[in-house]
C-alpha positions in Angstrom: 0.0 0.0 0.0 3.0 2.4 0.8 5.1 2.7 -2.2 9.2 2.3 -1.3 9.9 6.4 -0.9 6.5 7.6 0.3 7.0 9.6 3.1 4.9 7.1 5.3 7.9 4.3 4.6 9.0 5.6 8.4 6.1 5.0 10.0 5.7 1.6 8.4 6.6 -0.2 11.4 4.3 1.1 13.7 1.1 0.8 11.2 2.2 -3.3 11.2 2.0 -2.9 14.8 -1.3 -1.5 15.2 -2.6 -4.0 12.2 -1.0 -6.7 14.4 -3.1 -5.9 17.4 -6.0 -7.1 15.8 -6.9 -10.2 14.2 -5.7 -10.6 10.2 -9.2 -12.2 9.4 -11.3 -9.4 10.9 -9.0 -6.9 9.3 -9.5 -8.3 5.9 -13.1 -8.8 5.8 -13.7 -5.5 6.9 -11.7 -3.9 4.0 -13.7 -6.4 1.3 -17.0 -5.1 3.3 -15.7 -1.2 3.0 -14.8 -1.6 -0.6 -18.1 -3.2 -1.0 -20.3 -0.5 0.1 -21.7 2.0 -1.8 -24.1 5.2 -0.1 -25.1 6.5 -4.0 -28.4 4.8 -3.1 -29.4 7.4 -0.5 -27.0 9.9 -0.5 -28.7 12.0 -2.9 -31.5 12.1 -0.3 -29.4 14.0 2.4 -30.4 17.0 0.9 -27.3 18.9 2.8 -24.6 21.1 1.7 -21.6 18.7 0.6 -17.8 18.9 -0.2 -15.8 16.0 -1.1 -12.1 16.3 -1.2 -11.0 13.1 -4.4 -7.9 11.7 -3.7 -7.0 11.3 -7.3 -3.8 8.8 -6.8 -6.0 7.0 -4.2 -5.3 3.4 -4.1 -7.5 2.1 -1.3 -10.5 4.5 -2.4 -11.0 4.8 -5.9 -11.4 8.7 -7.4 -13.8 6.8 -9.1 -15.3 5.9 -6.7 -15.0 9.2 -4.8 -16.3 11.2 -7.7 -19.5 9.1 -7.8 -20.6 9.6 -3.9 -19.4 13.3 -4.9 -22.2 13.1 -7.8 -24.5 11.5 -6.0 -24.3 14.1 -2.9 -24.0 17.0 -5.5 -20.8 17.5 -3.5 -18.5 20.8 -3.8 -15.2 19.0 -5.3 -11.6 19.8 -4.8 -8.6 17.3 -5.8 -5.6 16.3 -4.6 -2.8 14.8 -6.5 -1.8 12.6 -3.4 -2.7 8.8 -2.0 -4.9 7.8 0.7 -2.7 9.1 3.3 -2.5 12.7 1.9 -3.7 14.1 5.6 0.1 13.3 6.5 1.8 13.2 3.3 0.9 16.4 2.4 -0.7 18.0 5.6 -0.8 21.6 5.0 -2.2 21.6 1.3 -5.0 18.7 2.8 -6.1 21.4 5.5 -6.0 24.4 3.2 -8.4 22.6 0.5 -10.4 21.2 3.2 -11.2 24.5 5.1 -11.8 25.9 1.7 -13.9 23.5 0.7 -15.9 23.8 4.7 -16.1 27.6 3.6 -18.0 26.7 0.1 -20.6 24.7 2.2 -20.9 27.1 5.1 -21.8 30.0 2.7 
């Protein structure tokens, strides 16, 4: 999941760690469960203001994926050229589109 040279690679040890705590069957299946669920159904009926920030080199949440809940919400979008783990790889540009994109809903 963390490409050799992402800036995660140091806190690799720690993540196996905290995966190890728990049990490797239960881990697994809940990953096939999240990647089988999909809100489009009823999202649309929300009827709240939305923002959505795609993750568009996401590998554990498709932008696909991400765009469609997006549609489905009629979401506010912003994207990020990063991974799923952009809120540390790339902290200050994830806040800075994420209280601009609070700011497009709050208005």
């Amino acid at each position: 999941i963390v490409p050799e040279g992402h800036v995660l690679a140091r806190y690799l040890r720690w993540l196996e760690a905290e995966i190890q705590r728990g049990n490797p069957h239960t881990i697994v299946e809940a990953g096939r469960a999240l990647s089988r669920y999909d809100a489009r159904s009823w999202a649309s009926q929300l009827a709240k203001p939305s923002a959505m920030l795609v993750t568009t080199k996401d590998r554990l949440v498709k932008p696909r994926k991400q765009r469609a809940l997006a549609a489905a919400l009629g979401a506010e979008i912003r994207e990020i050229k990063a991974d799923h783990f952009c809120t540390w790889a790339q902290p200050d540009q994830f806040a800075s589109l994420t209280v601009e994109l609070v700011e497009s809903v709050r208005s």
